[in-house]
matplotlib code that plots the C-alpha trace (Angstrom):
import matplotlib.pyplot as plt

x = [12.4, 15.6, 14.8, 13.4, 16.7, 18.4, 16.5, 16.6, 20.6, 21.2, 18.0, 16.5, 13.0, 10.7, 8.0, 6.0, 5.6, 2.3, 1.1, -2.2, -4.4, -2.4, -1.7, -1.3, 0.9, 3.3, 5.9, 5.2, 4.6, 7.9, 9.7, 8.3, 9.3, 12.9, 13.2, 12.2, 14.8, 17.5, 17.2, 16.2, 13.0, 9.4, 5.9, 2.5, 0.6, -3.1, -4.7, -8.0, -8.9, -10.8, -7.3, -5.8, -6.3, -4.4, -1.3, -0.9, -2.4, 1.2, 1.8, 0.2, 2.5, 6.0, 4.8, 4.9, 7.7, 9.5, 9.2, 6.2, 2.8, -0.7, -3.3, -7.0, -8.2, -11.7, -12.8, -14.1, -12.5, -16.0, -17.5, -18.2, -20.5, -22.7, -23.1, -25.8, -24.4, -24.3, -22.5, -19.9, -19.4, -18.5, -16.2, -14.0, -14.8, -14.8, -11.5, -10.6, -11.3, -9.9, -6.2, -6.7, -7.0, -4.6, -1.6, -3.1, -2.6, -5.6, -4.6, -4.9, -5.0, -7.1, -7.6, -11.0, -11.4, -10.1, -10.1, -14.0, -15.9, -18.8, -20.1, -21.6, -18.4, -16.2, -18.0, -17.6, -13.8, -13.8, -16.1, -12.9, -10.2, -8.5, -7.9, -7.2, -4.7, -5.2, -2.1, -0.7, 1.9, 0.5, 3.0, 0.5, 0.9, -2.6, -2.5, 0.9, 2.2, 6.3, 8.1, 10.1, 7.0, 6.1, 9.6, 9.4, 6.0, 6.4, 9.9, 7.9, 5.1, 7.6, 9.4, 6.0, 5.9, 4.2, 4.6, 2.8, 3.5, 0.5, 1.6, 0.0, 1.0, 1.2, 4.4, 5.3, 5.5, 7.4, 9.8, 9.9, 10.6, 14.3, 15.1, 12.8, 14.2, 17.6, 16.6, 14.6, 17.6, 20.1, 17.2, 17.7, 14.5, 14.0, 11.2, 8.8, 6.3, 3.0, 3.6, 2.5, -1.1, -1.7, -4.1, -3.6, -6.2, -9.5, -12.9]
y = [14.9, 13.6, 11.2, 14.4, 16.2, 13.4, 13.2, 16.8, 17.1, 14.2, 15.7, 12.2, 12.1, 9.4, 8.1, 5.1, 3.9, 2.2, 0.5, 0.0, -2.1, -5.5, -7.9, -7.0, -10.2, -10.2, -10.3, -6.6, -6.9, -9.4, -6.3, -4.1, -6.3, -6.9, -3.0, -2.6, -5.4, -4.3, -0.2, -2.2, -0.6, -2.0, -1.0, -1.5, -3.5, -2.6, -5.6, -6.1, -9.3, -9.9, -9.4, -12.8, -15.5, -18.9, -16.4, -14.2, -16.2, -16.4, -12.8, -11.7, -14.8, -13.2, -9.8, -10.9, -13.1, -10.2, -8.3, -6.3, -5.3, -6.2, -4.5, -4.4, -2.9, -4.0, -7.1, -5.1, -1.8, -0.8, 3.1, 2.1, 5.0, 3.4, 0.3, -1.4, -2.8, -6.4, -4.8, -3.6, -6.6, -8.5, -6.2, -5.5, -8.6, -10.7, -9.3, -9.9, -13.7, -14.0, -12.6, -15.3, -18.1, -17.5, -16.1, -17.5, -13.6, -11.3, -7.8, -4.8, -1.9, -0.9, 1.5, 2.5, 2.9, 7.1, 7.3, 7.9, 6.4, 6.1, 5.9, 2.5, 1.7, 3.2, 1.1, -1.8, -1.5, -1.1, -4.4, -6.1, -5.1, -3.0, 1.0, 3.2, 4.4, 7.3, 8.9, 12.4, 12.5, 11.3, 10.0, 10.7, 7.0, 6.5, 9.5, 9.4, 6.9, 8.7, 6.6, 10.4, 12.3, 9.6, 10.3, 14.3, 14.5, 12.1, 13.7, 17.1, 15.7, 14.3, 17.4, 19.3, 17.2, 14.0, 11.3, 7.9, 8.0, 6.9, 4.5, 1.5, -1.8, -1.1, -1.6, 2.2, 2.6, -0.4, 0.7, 4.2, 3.3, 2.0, 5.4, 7.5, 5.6, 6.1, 10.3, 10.1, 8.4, 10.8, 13.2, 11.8, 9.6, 6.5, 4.0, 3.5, 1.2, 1.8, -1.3, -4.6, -5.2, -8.3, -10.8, -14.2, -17.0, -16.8, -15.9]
z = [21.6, 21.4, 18.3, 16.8, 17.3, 16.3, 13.1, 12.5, 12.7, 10.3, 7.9, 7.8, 6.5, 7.0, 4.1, 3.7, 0.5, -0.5, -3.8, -4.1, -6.8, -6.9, -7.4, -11.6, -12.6, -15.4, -13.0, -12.2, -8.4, -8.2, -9.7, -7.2, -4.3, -6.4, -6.1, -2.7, -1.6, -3.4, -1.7, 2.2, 1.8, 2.4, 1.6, 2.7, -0.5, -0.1, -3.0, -4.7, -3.9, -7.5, -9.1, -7.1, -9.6, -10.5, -12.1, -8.8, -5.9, -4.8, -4.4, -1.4, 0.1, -1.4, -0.3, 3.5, 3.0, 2.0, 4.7, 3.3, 4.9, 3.3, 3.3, 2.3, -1.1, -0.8, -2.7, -6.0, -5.5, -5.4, -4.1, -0.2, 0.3, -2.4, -0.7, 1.7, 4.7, 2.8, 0.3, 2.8, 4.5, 1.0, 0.0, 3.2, 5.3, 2.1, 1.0, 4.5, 4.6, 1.2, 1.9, 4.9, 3.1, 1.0, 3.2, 7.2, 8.0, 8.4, 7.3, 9.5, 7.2, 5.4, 2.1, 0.7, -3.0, -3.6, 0.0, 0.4, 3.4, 5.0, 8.1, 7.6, 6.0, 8.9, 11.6, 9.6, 8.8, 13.1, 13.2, 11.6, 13.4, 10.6, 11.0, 7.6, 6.3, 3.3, 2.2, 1.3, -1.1, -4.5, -7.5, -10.0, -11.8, -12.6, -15.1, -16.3, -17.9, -18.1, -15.4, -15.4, -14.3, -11.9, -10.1, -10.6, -9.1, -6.0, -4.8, -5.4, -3.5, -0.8, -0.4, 0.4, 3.8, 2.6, 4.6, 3.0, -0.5, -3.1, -5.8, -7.6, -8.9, -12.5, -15.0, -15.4, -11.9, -11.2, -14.2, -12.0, -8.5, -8.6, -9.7, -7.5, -4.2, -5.2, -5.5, -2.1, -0.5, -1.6, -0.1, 3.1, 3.4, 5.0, 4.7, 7.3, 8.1, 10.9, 13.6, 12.5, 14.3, 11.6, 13.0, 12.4, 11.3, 9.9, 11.4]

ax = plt.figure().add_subplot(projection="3d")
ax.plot(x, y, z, "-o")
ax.set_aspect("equal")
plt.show()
């Protein structure tokens, strides 16, 4: 109650940024974390694992380095409630396995391709360890490609009560966000992140 009242007399928001799709190279997600670092803000990175290859094996390493989450984007950002039960298991235990190897930390979030599930694929997200996170505040950068309408629509979205922010790893956004944290600061936001449940090693 008190950190409630706190909060509420200072007008401090809280909102926790996301990016999902990476790693997309070119320097884009570097930008991103660049960003990020320069407002003291982190974000949760939720990657496909089919777009790590020799250019951005290194990124899901400088995301935690950074101070960032990682999360899991399936392996093939693939439909889940399309899949068999072998199917499942390749995309979110594979992707699992894969960030792993790569980074010695086995993510505990997860996101499911446009937030559709499953049963099946519920039970085995649970089977792994990992819980979901979906999001409600969307910045619209998958259909518009104006970094200015990617800032208009998330601090609209934000200011209807959104609290975990939807954005991707893609140049128009990371061209955005520099100027869309500054205008969420000034709002009185801060950055969040859920508690880091990351389990480490490999199965």
């Amino acid at each position: 109650l008190w950190r409630r009242t706190s909060d509420w007399l200072a007008r401090r928001r809280y909102l926790m940024l996301t990016f999902d799709d990476g790693p997309y190279g070119h320097g884009v997600d570097e930008r991103i974390l660049s960003v990020l670092a320069a407002h003291h803000a982190h974000a949760v990175f939720f990657e496909v694992c089919a777009h790590i290859n020799d250019a951005t094996q290194d990124v899901p390493k400088k995301i935690l380095a950074t101070g960032n989450l990682l999360g899991n984007h399936t392996y093939n950002h693939r439909h889940l409630p399309k899949l068999d039960a072998a199917g499942l298991r390749d995309e979110i235990v594979g992707c699992n396995s894969r960030l792993a190897s790569i980074t010695g930390v086995r993510p505990s979030l997860f996101r499911p391709p446009w937030g559709q599930l499953s049963t099946a694929a519920s039970q085995v997200i649970r089977g792994a360890g990992m819980r979901v996170v979906l999001w409600d505040a969307n910045s619209g950068d998958t259909w518009n490609k104006s970094p200015q309408k990617i800032i208009q629509i998330s601090l609209y979205e934000a200011s209807l009560g959104g609290h975990i922010l939807l954005m991707h790893s893609r140049p128009t956004t990371a061209e955005a966000l520099d100027a869309l944290l500054t205008d969420l600061q000034k709002r009185g936001f801060q950055f969040g992140l859920p508690s880091r449940g990351e389990r480490h090693g490999q199965e």
